[in-house]
N, C-alpha and C positions, 0 to 999 in steps of 0.2 A: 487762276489769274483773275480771280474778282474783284472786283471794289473793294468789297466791306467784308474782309477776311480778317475780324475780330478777337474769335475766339484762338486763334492760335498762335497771334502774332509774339514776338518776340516785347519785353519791356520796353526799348526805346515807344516802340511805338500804339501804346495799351491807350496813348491819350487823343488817337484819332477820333472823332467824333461820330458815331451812328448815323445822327441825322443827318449829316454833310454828304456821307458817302450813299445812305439809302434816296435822298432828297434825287442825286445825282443819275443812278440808276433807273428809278422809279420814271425818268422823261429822256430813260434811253431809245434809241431804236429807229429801224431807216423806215425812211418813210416811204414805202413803194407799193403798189400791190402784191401781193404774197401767192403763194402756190405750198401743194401738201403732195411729194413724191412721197414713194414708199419711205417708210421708216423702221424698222425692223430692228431683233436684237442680233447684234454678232456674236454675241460670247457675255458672259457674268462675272463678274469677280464677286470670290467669298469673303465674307468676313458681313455683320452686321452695322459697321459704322465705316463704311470705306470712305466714303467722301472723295471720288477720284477726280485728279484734276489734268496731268500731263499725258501727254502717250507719242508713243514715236514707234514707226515701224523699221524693220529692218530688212534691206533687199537683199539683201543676200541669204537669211534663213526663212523669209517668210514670219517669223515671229513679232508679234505686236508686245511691245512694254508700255505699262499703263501705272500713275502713280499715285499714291492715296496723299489730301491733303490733310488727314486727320493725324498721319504717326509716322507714314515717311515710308511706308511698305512701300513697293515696287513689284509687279506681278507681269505673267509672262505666260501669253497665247500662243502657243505655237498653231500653226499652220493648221486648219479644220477642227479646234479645240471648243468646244461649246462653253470650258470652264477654265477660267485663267489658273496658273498657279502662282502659290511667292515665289521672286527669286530674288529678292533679295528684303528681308526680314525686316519688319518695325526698327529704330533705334539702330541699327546698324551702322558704325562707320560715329555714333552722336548724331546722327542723321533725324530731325523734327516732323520735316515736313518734303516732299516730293513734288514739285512745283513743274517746271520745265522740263521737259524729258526728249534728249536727239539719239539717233545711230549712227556713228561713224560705223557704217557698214563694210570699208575697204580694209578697215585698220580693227575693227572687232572689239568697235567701245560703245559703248553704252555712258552718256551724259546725262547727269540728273541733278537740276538745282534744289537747293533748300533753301527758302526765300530768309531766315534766321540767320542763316551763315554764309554760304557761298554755293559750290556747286564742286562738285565729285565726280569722276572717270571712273568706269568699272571694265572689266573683262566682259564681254559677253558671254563668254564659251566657260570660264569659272564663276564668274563671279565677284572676283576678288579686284579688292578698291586700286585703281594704279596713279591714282592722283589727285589732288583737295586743294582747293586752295575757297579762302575765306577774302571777306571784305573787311577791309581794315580799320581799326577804331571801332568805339563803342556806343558812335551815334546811330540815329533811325536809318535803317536799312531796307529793302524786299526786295530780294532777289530773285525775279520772277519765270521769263522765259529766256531762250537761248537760238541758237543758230548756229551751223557750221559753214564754213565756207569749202571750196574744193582742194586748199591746201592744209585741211585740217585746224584751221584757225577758228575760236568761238569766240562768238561775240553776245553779250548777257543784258540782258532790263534790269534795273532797279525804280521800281515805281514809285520809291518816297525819294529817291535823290536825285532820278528827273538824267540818268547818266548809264552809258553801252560802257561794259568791262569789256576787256578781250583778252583771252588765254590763247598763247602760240603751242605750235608745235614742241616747239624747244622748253617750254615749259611744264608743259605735260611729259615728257623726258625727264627733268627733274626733279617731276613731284607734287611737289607744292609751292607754295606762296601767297601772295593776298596778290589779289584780284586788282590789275591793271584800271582806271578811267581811261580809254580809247576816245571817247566822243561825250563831249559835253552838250545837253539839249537844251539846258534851261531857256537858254535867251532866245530859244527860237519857238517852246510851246507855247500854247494860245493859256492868260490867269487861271488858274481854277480855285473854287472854295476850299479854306483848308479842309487840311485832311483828307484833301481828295487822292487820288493814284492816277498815275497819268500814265507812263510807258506800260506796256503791256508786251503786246507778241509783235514777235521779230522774226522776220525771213530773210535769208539773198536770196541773191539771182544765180543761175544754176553757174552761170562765169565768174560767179567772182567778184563783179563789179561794184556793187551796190548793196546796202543794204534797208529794208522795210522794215517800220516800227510802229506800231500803230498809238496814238493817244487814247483810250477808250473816255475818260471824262469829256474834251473838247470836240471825240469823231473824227481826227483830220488822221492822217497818215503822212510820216515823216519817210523824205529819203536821202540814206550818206551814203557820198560817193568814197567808194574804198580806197580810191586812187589820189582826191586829192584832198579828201575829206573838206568837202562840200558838204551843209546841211539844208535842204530844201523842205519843204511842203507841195504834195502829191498832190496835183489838182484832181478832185474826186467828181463825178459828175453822174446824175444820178440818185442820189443819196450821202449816206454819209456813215461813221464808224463810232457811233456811239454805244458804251458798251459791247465792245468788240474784245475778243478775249485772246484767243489761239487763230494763229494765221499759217496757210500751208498754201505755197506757191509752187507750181507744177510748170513744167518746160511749156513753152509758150506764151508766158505770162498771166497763166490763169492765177489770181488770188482767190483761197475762198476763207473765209471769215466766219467763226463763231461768235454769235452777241449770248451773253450768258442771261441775264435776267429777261427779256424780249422773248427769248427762248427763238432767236432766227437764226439761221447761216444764210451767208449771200455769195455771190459769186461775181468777182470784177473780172475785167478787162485789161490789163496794162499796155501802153504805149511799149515799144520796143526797148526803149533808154529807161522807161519804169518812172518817168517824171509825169504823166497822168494816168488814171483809171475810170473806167465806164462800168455802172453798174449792169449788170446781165439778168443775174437772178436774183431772188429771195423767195427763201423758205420760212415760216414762222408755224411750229407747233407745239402743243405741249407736253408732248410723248415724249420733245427732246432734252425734256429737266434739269434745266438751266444747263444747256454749252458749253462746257469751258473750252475747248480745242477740239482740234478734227487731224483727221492724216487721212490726203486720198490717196487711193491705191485702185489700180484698174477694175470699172464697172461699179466700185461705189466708194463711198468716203464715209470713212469710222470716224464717231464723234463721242465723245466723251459725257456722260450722263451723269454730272456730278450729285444734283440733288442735293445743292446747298442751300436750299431754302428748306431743309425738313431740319426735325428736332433734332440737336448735334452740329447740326451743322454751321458753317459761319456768319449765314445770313441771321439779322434777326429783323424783326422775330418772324418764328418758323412758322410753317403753317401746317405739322403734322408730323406722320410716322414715317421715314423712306420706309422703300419699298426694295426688292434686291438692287442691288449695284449693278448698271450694265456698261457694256460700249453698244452703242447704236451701230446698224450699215445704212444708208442715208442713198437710195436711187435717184438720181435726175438731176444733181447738185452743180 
């Protein structure tokens, strides 16, 4: 869920500009005192050119899903696994790119966007695809990350159309389709220079109620009320959410936030209602090569080690060779 994810974008949007989006990133980042808890590796994924960006844990098997944004692989940690394997294959399904990745753990699906087309249901326990649906028309798109709510309902970014899709129950029953507009943000994000990407990572609240969005070019965080769709801005206090990527909200109201370029995660606060945030922590190092998203899970939080700024990958320009692919365990976060 980066900025300036170039090389693999679909044609509408090959005419975003470099310098708009690296100008943008390059004066990302909160501004607070920093802290270096353990950092360590959880687990690898093989392959030479993974370029991981998504990952989603499941509570119910214990198994971590992690997704490449180079070809759309999808790979899978089970429980004390030092080495991820595929489960579900390059190109699969037409499948580009692996972007967003949730578990409906109660129902045994596995959710994975592909920012070119739309986003796809799988079985967990097979494998096999049980629902697709695309975003409609042939203009600029990225369909970035996702969300489930407690009724099974997802809710999706689109960071060039500035707009939350939503897929119900009932439709994932059916199959397919194109991809509902649920919540329009335009008129409520803060200008940004073209070419820039503005929605990024999206959480609810474990009720149902609400859901979080973050703007990574502006730093503010958006919140819509599910109930009467209400769109707000989250007074953040503290700091702020620039270059913010993957967001994982845990019972309580703890957000924590991945800044991808920065190379920080931070940890907020939420009011009860989720209509303010207090900054707690920040982390900033560069073991965590460039952040795209995190899942915490008891006693530490897996962050994802994309290594989009090495050769291949979509940052440009690079500054070298990656090194293996990993997921981080991330102590004190």
């Amino acid at each position: 869920m980066s900025q300036s994810k170039l090389s693999k974008l679909s044609k509408p949007l090959t005419a975003l500009t470099v310098t708009a989006l690296t100008a943008l990133m390059s004066a990302a980042g909160p501004a607070t005192a920093t802290a270096r808890p353990g950092v360590s590796t959880a687990f690898t994924l093989p392959g030479p050119k993974v370029f991981p960006e998504g990952i989603a844990t499941d509570s119910r098997t214990g198994a971590v899903y992690v997704g490449s944004y180079a070809d759309g692989t999808v790979y899978r940690a089970r429980p004390g696994a030092r080495t991820a394997e595929v489960f579900l294959p390059a190109g699969r399904d037409g499948r580009h790119t692996a972007n967003g990745l949730r578990v409906d753990a109660a129902r045994g699906r596995l959710w994975v966007t592909d920012s070119t087309a739309g986003v796809s249901v799988y079985d967990t326990r097979t494998g096999a695809r049980l629902a697709h649906f695309e975003v409609a028309g042939d203009g600029p798109r990225f369909v970035n990350d996702l969300t489930l709510t407690p009724d099974g309902t997802a809710y999706l970014t689109d960071s060039v159309r500035g707009v939350i899709y939503r897929v119900t129950p009932a439709e994932v029953r059916a199959g397919s389709g194109a991809l509902t507009v649920a919540h329009d943000l335009n008129g409520h994000l803060t200008p940004s220079p073209p070419g820039s990407y503005a929605l990024n990572g999206i959480v609810s609240d474990p009720a149902g109620r609400y859901l979080l969005t973050v703007d990574m070019t502006a730093g503010e965080l958006h919140r819509v009320d599910l109930r009467t769709g209400e769109i707000g801005r989250v007074d953040l206090t503290g700091g702020d959410l620039k270059a913010a990527d993957g967001l994982d909200l845990a019972p309580g109201g703890v957000l924590r936030v991945a800044h991808n370029v920065p190379n920080t995660l931070t940890r907020w606060q939420l009011t009860p209602d989720g209509t303010r945030a207090r900054l707690i922590r920040t982390v900033t190092d560069p073991a965590l090569q460039i952040p795209t998203t995190l899942a915490h899970t008891p006693g530490r939080t897996l962050v994802v080690r994309s290594q989009f700024d090495k050769e291949g990958g979509p940052l440009t320009p690079s500054t070298g060779t990656p090194t293996t692919f990993t997921v981080a365990a991330v102590r004190g976060l």
